[in-house]
C-alpha positions as CSV (number, residue, x, y, z in Angstrom):
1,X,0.0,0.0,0.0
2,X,1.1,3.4,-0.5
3,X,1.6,5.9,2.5
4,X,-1.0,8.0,3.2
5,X,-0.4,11.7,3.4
6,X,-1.8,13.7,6.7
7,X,-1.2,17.0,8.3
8,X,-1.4,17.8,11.7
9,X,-3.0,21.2,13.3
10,X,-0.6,22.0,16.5
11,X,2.3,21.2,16.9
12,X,2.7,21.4,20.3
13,X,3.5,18.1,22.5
14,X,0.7,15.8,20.9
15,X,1.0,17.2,17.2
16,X,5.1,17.2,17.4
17,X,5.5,13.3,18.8
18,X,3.0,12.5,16.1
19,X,4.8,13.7,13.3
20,X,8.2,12.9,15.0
21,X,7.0,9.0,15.2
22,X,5.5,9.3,11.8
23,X,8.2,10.9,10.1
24,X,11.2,8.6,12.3
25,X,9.7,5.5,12.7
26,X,6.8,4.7,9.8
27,X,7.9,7.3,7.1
28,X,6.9,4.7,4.6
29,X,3.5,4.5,5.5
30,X,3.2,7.5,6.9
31,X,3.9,11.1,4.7
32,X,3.3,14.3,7.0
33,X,2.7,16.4,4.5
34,X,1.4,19.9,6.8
35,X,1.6,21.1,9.5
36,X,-0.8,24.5,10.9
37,X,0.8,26.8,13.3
38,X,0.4,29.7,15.2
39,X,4.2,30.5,15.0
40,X,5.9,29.0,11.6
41,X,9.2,30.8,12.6
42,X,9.9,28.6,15.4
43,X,12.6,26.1,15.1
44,X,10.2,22.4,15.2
45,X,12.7,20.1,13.9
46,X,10.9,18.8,10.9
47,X,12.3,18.1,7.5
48,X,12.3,20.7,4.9
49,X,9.5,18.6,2.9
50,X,7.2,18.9,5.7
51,X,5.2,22.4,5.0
52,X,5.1,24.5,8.4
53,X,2.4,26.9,8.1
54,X,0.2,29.4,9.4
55,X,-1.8,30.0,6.7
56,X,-5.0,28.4,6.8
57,X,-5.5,28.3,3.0
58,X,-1.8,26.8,2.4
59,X,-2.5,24.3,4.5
60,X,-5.9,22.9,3.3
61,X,-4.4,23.4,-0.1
62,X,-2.2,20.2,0.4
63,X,-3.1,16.8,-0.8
64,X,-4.0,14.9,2.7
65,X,-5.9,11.7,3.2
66,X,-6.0,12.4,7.0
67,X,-6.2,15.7,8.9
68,X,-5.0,15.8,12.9
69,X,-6.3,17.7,15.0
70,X,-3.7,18.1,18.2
71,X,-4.5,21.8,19.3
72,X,-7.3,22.2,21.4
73,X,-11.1,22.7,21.4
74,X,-10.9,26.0,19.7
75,X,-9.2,24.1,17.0
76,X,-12.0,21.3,16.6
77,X,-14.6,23.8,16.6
78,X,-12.5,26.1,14.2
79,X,-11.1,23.7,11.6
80,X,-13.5,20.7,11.9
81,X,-16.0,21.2,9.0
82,X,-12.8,22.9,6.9
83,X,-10.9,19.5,7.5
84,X,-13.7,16.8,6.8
85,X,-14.5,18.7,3.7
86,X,-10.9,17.7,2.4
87,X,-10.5,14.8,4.5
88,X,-10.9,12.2,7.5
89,X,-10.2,14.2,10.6
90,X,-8.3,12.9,14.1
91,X,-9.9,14.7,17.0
92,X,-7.4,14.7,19.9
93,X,-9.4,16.9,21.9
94,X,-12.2,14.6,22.2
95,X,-13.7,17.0,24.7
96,X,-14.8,19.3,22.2
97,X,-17.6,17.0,21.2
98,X,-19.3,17.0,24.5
99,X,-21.1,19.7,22.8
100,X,-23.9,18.4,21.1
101,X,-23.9,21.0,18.2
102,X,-20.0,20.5,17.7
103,X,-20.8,16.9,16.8
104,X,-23.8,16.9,14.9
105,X,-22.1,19.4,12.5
106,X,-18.9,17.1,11.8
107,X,-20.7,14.1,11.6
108,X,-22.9,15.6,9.4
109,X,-20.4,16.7,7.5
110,X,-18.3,13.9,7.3
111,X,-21.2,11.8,6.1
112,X,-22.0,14.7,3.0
113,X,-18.2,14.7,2.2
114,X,-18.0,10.8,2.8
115,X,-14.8,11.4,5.0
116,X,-14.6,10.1,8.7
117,X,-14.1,11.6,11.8
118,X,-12.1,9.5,13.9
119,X,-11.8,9.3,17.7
120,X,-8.9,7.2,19.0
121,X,-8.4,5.3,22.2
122,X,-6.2,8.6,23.5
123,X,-5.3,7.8,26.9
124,X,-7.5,4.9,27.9
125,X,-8.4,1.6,26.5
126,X,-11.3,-0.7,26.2
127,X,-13.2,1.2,23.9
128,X,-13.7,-1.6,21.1
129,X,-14.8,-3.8,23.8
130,X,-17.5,-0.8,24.9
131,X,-18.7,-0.3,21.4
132,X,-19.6,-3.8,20.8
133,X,-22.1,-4.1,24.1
134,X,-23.6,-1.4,23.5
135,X,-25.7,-3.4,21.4
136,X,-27.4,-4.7,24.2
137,X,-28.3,-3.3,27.0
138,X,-25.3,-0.9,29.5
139,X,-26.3,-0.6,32.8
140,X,-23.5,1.2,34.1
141,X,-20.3,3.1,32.9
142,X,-18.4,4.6,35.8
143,X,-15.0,6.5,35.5
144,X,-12.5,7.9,38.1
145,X,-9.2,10.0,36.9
146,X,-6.2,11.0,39.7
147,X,-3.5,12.8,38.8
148,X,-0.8,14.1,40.9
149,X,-1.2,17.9,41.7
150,X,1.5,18.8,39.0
151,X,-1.3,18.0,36.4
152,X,-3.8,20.2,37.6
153,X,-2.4,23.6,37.4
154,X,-3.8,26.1,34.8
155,X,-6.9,24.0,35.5
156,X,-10.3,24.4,36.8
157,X,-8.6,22.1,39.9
158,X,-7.4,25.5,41.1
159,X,-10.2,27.1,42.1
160,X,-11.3,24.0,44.2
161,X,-8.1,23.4,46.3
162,X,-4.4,24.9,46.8
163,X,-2.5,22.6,44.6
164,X,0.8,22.9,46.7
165,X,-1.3,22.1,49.9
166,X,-2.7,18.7,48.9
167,X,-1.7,16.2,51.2
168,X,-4.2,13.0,50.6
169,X,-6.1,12.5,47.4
170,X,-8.9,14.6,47.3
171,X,-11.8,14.5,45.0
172,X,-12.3,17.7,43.2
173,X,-15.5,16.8,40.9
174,X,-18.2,14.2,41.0
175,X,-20.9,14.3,38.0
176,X,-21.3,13.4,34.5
177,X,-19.3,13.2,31.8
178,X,-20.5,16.0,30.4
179,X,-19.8,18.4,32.9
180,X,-16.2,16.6,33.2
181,X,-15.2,17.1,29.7
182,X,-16.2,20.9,29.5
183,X,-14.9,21.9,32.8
184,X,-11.4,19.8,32.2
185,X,-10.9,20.3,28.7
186,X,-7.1,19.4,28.5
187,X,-7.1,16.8,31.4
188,X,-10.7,14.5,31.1
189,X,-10.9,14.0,27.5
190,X,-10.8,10.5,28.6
191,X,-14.9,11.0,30.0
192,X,-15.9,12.3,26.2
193,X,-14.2,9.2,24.5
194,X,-16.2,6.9,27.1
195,X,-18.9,8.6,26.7
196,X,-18.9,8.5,22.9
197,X,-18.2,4.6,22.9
198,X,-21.0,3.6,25.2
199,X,-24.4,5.2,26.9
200,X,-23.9,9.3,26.4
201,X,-22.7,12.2,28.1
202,X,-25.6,12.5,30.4
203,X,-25.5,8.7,31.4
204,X,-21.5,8.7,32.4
205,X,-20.3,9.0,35.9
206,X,-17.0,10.5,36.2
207,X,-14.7,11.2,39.5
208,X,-11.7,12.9,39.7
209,X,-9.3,13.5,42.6
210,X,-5.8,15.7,42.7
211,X,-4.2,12.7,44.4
212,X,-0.5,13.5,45.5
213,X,0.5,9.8,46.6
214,X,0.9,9.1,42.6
215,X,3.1,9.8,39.6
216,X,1.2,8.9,37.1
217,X,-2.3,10.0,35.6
218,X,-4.8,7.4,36.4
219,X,-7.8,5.9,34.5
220,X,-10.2,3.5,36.3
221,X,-13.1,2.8,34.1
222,X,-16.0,0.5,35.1
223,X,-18.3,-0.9,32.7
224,X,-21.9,-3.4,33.8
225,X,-24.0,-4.8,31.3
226,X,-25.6,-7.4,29.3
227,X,-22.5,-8.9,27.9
228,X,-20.5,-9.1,31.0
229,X,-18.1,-6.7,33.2
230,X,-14.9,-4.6,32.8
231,X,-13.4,-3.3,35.4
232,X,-9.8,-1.4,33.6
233,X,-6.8,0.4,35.3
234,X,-4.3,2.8,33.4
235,X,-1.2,4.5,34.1
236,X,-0.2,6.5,31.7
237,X,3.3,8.5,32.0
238,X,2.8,11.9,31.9
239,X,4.6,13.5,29.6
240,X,7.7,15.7,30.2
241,X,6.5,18.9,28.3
242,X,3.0,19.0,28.9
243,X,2.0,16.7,32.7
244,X,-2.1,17.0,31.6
245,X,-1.5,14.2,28.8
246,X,0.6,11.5,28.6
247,X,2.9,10.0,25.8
248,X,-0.6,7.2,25.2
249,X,-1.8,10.0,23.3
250,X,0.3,10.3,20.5
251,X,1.3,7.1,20.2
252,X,-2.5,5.8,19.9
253,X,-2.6,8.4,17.0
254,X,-0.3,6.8,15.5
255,X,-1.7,3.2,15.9
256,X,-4.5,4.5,13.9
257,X,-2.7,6.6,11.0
258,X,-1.0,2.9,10.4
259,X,-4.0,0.9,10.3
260,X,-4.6,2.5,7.2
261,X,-1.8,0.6,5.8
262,X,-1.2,-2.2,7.5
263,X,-2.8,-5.2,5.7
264,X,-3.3,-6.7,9.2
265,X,-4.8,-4.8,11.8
266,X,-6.0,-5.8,15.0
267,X,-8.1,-4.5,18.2
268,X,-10.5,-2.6,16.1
């Protein structure tokens, strides 16, 4: 198969360890051809080829078969319909689509362009395995995040408790998903991907706690239902650049750039 050709909107720590693994690791099935940027005079590290832009119509001018989106929630709402008009579209910031209106409009257009929006595992797992029983009945789908207080700063976890003063782990928000993924936009993405892959927004219990016995940022997801149980724990690294996401995050992107070209995929 030949390589398919993406760009990548941000190229801060998600959007650069995307294109670094693409470009150092799978450069023969993977071509970055783009990149959109608020500054293009920075120094980012990329080959000459790659097209570091902050010109909107230079960079959907490119020939891409897949558009990521690693910038935000102003970029999903911003570039969204722009990108599934010219092709699939990687959503990152998963949050984003915890507004209804956000993801009727890509979906809809996606279908009218015959792209695909695509959500990837991020920083949790399970998701297949959620998909498929939702086609009987889900009685319950339960998730609670910790992160050590490092994670939480330039958060909404500030205006609940005094970061530095956190001795035990304390629990900083109890509610839906919903709520979760709009008031922790950078740090609970993980509730909008569960709640996409199983019962809704409304119908997701989150928790989250500042938790200063860990180093790592925690996932524990619990699922009940017709087909069984799952009870999952993840500790992702967090990465060095950026503690509210971990190195999971571009790495699953990856994993789905090269199912495109892999002529065995598996875990779908």
């Amino acid at each position: 198969m030949n390589a398919i050709k993406i760009g990548i909107i941000g190229l801060g720590t998600i959007g650069h360890a995307v294109a670094s693994y693409s470009m150092e690791r799978y450069a023969e099935q993977i071509e970055v051809k783009a990149a959109l940027v608020r500054n293009e005079s920075r120094n980012y590290r990329l080959p000459a080829s790659c097209l570091i832009t902050s010109d909107e119509d230079a960079f959907f001018a490119e020939d891409m078969d897949i558009i990521v989106e690693a910038a935000g929630h102003t970029a999903v709402k911003t570039y969204g319909v722009r990108a599934l008009r010219h092709a699939s579209f990687i959503v990152a910031s998963i949050g984003a689509l915890a507004e209804a209106n956000v993801l009727k409009e890509l979906r809809a257009t996606a279908a009218q362009y015959h792209t695909q929006l695509l959500v990837p595992s991020a920083a949790i797992g399970g998701l297949d395995r959620i998909c498929a029983m939702t086609l009987e009945e889900i009685d319950r789908i339960e998730l609670i995040t910790r992160k050590p207080p490092v994670a939480w700063y330039g958060t909404f976890a500030e205006e609940k408790v005094e970061l530095s003063a956190v001795s035990e782990p304390t629990l900083i928000f109890n509610g839906t998903a919903n709520e979760s993924a709009l008031l922790f936009p950078e740090s609970v993405n993980v509730s909008a991907a569960l709640s996409l892959a199983g019962i809704g927004f409304e119908n997701t219990h989150v928790q989250v706690y500042v938790d200063p016995t860990i180093t790592r940022n925690t996932h524990q997801i619990i699922v009940e239902g017709f087909a069984g149980r799952i009870e999952l724990s993840l500790q992702n690294t967090p990465s060095a650049h950026n503690p509210k996401t971990g190195y999971i995050v571009a790495m699953s992107i990856v994993k789905v750039l090269r199912q495109y070209t892999n002529p065995f995929v598996i875990g779908v």
